[in-house]
N, C-alpha and C positions, 0 to 999 in steps of 0.2 A: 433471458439471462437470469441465472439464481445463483447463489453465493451465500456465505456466511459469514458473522462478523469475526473476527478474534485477536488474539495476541502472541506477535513473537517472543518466544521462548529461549531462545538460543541458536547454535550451532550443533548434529556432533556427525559422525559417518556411522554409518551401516554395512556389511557384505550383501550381493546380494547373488540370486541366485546359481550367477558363476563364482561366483568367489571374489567378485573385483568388492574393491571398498571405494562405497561411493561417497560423497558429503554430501549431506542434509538440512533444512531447515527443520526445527521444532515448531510448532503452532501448534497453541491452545485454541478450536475454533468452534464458539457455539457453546451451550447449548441457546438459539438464536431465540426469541418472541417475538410474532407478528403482533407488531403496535396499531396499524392503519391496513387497509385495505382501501387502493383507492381507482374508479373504474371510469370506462369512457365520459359514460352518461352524466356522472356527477362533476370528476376535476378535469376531463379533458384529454385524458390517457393514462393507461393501465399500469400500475404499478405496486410492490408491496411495502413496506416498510417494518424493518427490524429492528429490532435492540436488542443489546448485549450488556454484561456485566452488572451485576447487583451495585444496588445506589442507596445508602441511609437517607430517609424520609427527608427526617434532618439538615442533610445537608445538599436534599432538592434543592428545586422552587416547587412552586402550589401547582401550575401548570405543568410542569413535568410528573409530577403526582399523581395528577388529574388524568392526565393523559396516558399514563401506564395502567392506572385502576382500571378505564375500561376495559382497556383487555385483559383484567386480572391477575397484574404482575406487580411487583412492586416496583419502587423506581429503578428507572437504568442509565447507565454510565455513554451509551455510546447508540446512536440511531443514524441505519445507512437508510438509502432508499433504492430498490431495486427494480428498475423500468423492463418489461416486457418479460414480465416471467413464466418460467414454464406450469405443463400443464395441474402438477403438484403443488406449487404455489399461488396460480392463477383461481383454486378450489379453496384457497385455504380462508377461514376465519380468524376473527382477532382470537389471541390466546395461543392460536398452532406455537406449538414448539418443532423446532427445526434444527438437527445434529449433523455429529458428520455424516452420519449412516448414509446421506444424501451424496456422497462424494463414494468413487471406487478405486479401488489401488491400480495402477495403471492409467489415470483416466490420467487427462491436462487440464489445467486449472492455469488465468491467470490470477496474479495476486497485487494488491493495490495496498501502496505504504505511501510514508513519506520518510524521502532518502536523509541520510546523517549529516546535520549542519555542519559546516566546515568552516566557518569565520569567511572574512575577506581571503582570498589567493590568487598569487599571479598567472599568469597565461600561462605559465609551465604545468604547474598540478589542476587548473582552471582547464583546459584546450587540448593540452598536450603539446605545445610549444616546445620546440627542440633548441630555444634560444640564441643568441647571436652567434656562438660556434667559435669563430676564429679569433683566441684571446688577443694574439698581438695583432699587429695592424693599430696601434692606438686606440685600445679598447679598453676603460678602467670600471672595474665591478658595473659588465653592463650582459655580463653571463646568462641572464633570466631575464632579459629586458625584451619587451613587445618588438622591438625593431618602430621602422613607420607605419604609421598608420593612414597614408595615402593622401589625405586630401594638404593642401597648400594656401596660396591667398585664395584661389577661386576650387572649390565653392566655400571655403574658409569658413567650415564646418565638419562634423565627425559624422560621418553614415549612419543610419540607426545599420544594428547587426554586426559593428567590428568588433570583432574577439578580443576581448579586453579584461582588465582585473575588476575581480568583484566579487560578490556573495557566490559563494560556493556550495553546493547542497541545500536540504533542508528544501524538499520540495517533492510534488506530489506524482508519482512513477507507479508504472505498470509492469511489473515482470511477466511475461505472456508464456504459454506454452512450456508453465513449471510441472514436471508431472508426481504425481501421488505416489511414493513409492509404498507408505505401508500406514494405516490406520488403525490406529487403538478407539475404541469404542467408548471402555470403560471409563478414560480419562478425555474423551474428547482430544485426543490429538493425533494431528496431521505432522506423518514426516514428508518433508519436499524437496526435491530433489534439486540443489546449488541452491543460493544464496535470493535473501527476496530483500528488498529495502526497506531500510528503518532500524532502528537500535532494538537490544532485548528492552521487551515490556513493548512496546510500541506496538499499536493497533494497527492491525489489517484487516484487508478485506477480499476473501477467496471467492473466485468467480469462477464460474464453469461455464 
């Protein structure tokens, strides 16, 4: 698996080569730094580690300072780690820089965010709950209401897993099989095809 770090940009659409108008995501993805290289023999299994996004010294720590100088960069904002990479990655030394050039238009990519917080909400916008349904019958503002939730005196307890109101969004998803519609080189960006989770600015992480 190899990927890159970056940042959602926006929405907009594109035509493409019939003519349909497709919608797209923007990402800013890269330009990446290999921080660590780490291999069987020493941690136990193969993996690389990047960073993204310039960081003032300043407004490090000492250890995050320290830890980027070796591989000759300055500090950064954002460090994934990426298990069993391929054969381009698996070669590389601290300091590689790593762009989109690595990604091809057409290819599939998924893409790792964290989706848009949404406060508390009830089982309706939470589930998809189609709600009590039938206003009369003795039913007053109970429109959005869960119904029951099964258990009684025995086992005079609530199931773990009943669908219920609660935190909504704001958690960590995987959009799989986004594909690449078209790559700008010069500005490091990825357009993708439909929608990937998280708000504009909001960090992601492109996997192939």
């Amino acid at each position: 698996m190899e990927g890159l770090i970056g940042k959602k940009l926006g929405m907009t659409s594109i035509f493409d080569a019939q003519g349909r108008k497709v919608a797209c995501t923007v990402i800013e993805a890269g330009p990446c730094v290999i921080t660590q290289v780490k291999t069987e023999e020493k941690d136990g299994y193969s993996a690389i580690q990047m960073a993204w996004g310039d960081k003032k010294e300043k407004h490090s720590t000492a250890a995050n300072n320290g830890h980027c100088a070796k591989a000759g960069t300055v500090a950064k904002k954002e460090f994934v780690e990426f298990r069993n990479p391929g054969e381009a990655e698996a070669s590389a030394k601290l300091g590689d820089v790593f762009d989109v050039n690595i990604f091809e238009e057409g290819q599939f990519v998924d893409v790792v965010g964290t989706s848009k917080g949404k406060g508390f909400q009830g089982v309706v916008k939470r589930h998809g709950f189609a709600g009590v349904g039938e206003a009369t019958h003795g039913q007053h503002n109970r429109l959005r209401a869960p119904g029951s939730i099964g258990a009684c005196s025995f086992p005079a307890r609530v199931f773990k897993g009943i669908r219920m109101a609660g935190q909504t969004g704001n958690k960590r998803v995987k959009a799989v099989n986004m594909q690449v519609l078209r790559i700008i080189p010069e500005q490091n960006i990825l357009l993708i095809k439909g929608s990937v989770p998280g708000h504009n600015g909001a960090t992601v992480i492109v996997e192939r």
